[in-house]
Structures are given as structure tokens and as C-alpha cells.
N, C-alpha and C positions, 0 to 999 in steps of 0.2 A: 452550584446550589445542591443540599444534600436532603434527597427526600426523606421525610421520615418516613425511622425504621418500625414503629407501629401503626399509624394510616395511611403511611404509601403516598401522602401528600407532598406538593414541592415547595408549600407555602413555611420556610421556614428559613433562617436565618442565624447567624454566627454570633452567642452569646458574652462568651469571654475565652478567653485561653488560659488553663491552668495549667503550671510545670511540664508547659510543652504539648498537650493534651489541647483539643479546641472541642467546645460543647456546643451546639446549637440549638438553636430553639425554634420547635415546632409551633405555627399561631393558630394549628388548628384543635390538638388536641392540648392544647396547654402541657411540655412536658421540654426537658432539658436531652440532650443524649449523646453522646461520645461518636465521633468521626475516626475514621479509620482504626477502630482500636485492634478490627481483625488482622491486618496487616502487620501488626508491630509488637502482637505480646501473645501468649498461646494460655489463655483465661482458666484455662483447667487444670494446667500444669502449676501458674501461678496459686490458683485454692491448695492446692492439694500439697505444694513443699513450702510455700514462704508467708502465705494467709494468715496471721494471728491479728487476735484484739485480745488486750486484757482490761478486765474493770476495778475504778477501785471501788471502796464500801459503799460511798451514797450511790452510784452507778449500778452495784450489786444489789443494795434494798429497792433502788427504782425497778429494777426489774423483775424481780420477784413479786414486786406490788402491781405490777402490769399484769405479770402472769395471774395472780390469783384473778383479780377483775376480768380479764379476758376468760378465763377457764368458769369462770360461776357466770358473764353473758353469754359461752356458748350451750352451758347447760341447762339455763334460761330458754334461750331459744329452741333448745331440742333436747328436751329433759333426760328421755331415752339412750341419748349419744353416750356409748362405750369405750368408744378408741379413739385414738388420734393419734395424727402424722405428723411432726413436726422437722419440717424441710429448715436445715440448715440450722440445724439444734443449739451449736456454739459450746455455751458452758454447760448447759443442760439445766436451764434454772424452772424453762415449761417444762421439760419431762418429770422433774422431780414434785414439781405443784398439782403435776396432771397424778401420779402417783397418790396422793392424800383425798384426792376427791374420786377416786375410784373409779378412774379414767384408766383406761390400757395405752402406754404411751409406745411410741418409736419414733426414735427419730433418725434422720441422716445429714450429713455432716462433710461436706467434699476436703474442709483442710484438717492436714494429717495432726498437725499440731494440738488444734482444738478436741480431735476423737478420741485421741489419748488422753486426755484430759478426764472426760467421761465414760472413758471406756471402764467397765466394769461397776462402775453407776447404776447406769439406765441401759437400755437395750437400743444403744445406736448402731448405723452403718458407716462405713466410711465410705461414700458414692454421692456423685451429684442427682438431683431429680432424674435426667437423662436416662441416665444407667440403673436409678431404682424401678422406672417406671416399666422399663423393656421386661426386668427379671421377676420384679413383686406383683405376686398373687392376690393378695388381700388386699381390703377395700375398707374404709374409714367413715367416721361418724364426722369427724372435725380433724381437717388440718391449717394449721398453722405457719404462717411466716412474716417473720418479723423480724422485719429489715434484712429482707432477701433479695425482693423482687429487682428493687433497684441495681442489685449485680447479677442478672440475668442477661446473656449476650440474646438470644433469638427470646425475645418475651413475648412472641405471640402466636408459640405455641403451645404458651403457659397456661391457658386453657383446656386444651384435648388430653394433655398428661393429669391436670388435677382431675377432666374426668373418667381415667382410667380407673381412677383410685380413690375418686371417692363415690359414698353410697349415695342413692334418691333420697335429697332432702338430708343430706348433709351440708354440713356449711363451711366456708372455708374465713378465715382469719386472715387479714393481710394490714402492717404498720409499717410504714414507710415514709421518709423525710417528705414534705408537703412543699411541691413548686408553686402553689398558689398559696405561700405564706407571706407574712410582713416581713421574717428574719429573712428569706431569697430574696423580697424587692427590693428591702433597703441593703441588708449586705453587696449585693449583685456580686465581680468577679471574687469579691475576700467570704462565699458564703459557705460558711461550712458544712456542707453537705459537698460541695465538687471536691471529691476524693479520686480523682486517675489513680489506675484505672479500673481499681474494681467497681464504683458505683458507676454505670456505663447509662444509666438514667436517673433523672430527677420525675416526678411522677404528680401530675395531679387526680382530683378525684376523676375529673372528665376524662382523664386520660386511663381513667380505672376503668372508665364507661366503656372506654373505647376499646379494650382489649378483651373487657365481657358482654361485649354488644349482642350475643346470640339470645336467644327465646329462655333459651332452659336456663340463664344464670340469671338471679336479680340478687340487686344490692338489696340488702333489707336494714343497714344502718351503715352511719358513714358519720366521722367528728373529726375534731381535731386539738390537740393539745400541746403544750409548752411548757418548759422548764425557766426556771427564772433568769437561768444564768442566758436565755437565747432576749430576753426582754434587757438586761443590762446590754448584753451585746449591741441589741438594736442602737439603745441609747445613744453607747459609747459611740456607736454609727453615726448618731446623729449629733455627736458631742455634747448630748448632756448631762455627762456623767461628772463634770466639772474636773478632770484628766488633769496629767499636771501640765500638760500643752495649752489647756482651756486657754480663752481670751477674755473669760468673763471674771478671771481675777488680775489684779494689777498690786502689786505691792514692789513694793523698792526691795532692792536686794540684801541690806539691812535687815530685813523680816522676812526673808525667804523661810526660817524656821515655823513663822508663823504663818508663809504660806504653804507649804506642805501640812501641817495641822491643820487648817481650812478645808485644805485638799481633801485629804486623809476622811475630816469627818462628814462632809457631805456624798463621799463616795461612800462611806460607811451607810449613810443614809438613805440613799438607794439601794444598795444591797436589800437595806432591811427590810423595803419597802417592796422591792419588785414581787416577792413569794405572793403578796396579797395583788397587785396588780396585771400579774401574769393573763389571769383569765380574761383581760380584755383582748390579748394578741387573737382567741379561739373564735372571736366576732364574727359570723359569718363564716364559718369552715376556714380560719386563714390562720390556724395557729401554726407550730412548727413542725408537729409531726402529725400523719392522719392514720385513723384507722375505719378500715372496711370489714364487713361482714356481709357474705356474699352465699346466698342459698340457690343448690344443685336443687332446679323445678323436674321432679319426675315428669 
């Protein structure tokens, strides 16, 4: 049995195996987490020459549109806030949002790939938190990360480094795929968030609890939200998306034309439908991906 690697607990158990990869699951802090990954891949070298993600357009406007709402809540909550850190920058789509609302941004960026990208942009690094924390002087109003935390190998040190760096009653930002969702229960081993080996955690809020458990950090907001296409997923999970495997239609092979049409316009159907029904997955903090807002108590 493999204690977990964030409360040290042994109460936990083997969730599925992906590509080789076994994930386990902790029943005490509600969280998913990779076994032996120290052992068999060297995580820094991996960020830093083979790490890419690219997006495409609805990918790119989702994000952009996260960042603006995130950037006008943290200025909401801390009007005063100037700067901000944004750990694992990627395309640079927060530092460029953070630029128009007259934020001072930086970010840093551990794959080489993605820096170059943004290099001459915005004002990134190329290092992981690790290596910014050791050398960087300055201290922040708001930092940022999203869909980090989940590839972090030692996450529970991810505390003492945010507060190296940021100021009293600064607030930190954190988004990250939701273990305590519908699309993880019903997906289970096919859930797309088990990425080996960079996502080395799946994360719930409790488990957010659990790794900012000290005096001086309080959560002061926590949601959860979903895209439609993770609501047809579900569906499809559940097969009622009427597939062309469905059971629930029968037609002679003679009219196969006119069951693929059938097919065709009820999955059209759901398509259309899911965008307005999405927000039922959010019910109780269970949608697919969550976001914290977590304030440094002077």
C-alpha cells in the first residue's frame, strides 16, 4: 500500500492503470496521485525539452475569457494589487490580460518550447518555481496557476515557496481539473484528466484544504465549472448519446441509411442542448474543473 504523498496517510488504494502508469487513490484527502513516477522519468528534464501543448481557437477564446474573469476577481478582492506571478505561463494569454488592466505581470515557464513562444512578448523566465524561488527577490500582489498544480512532483511544499513570494494579503489563484467531479466518477479509468506522466495528481477541493491547512492561508472562494463537450462525454458514458453502437435503435439493415440519419440527428441534438445544460454538472462543487482563491493572512 502506497501512503499518500500529501497527508502521509495509508488509507488509500489503487485506482486504474494508465499506459503503464498506476494512480491511486487517497480516501482521506479525496485526491488521485501517480506511484513510482520518481523512479522511472526525471520530470524537469521532461518540462523543460519535450513539454508542449498547443490550442486551438475555441481553446484559445476559453482562455482568454477565464483570464479576464479571473484578473477583474483578483482585483475585486484586492483592488490595490499591482503585480503578479504567473507560474507556468504557457502561451502567455494571463500575462498579456494582466498587461491591459495595469497589472505588472511575470511569468515563468519550465518548457523550452512553450518560452520561446512568448519570449519577447511578455517578460517570462525559463525555470521552474523551485529555481525561481531560490533566486527571485520580489514579492507579488497575485499569483497565478492554472493547471499547474497537478504537475507538481513534491506539492507540499507548494506552500512555503508561494510564501516566499508573495506579499501580506495577497491572494493566490489556482484551476485545476476537479477529482470530486461527475466527468472523474463516471469516466473512472477512460477520465481525461489521467495524463502520465506529467499530471502526477488529480486534486480535490479537500485536498486543496489539505495542503493549505496552516493559520495564515484561507480559502476565501472555491467553484467549479464545465465545458459541454465534458457533459456529452458524460453522456456518451452513459450511452445516451444514442451512438451508432446504441441499443435503443433497431432498424433492418435495408434502412441502415435511415439509421445513421436518426443517429446523426439526435446526437446533433444533444450537442445542442448540452451548452444550456452544462451547469447542472457545477451542483454542489462537482463540475469538471475547480477554481480557488486562497488569501496570504498577514
Amino acid at each position: 500500500m502506497n501512503s499518500c504523498p500529501i497527508c502521509q496517510k495509508n488509507g488509500t488504494g489503487d485506482f486504474c492503470e494508465k499506459d503503464g502508469w498506476i494512480y491511486c487513490h487517497c480516501y482521506y484527502c479525496d485526491c488521485l496521485f501517480l506511484t513510482d513516477y520518481t523512479n522511472r522519468t526525471n520530470l524537469d528534464l521532461y518540462y523543460k525539452k519535450d513539454f508542449q501543448y498547443s490550442f486551438d481557437n475555441l481553446t484559445k477564446k476559453r482562455v482568454i475569457n477565464i483570464a479576464n474573469e479571473v484578473l477583474l476577481k483578483l482585483l475585486n478582492i484586492n483592488p490595490r494589487g499591482s503585480n503578479l506571478l504567473d507560474i507556468g505561463s504557457g502561451h502567455g494569454y494571463i500575462l498579456e490580460e494582466a498587461k491591459k488592466k495595469n497589472i505588472s505581470p511575470l511569468g515563468i515557464e519550465p518548457s523550452l518550447k512553450l518560452y520561446k513562444e512568448t519570449e519577447g512578448k511578455s517578460s517570462v523566465m525559463n525555470m521552474n518555481l523551485d529555481e525561481f524561488s531560490k533566486k527571485n527577490i520580489l514579492k507579488f500582489d497575485f499569483i497565478t496557476l492554472s493547471h499547474v498544480i497537478e504537475h507538481l512532483q513534491n506539492i507540499n511544499i507548494l506552500p512555503d515557496m508561494l510564501d516566499k513570494i508573495l506579499n501580506d494579503n495577497g491572494i493566490i489563484f489556482i484551476e485545476t481539473p476537479n477529482y470530486d467531479s461527475w466527468l472523474r466518477r463516471i469516466e473512472k479509468c477512460e477520465y481525461i484528466f489521467l495524463t502520465p506522466p506529467d499530471h502526477t495528481y488529480v486534486l480535490s477541493i479537500k485536498t486543496i484544504q489539505e495542503i493549505f491547512k496552516r493559520k495564515k492561508w484561507k480559502i476565501i472562494f472555491k467553484t467549479t465549472f464545465s465545458y459541454p463537450e465534458h457533459l456529452i462525454g458524460i453522456l456518451r458514458r452513459l450511452k445516451y448519446t444514442f451512438a451508432k453502437e446504441t441499443k435503443f435503435i433497431k432498424v433492418p439493415n435495408q434502412h441502415s441509411r435511415h439509421q445513421k440519419a436518426v443517429v446523426k440527428k439526435r446526437n446533433n441534438i444533444v450537442e445542442l442542448l448540452a451548452p444550456g445544460l452544462t451547469n447542472l454538472l457545477n451542483f454542489r462543487n462537482m463540475g469538471s474543473i475547480m477554481q480557488i482563491y486562497i488569501r496570504k493572512i498577514s
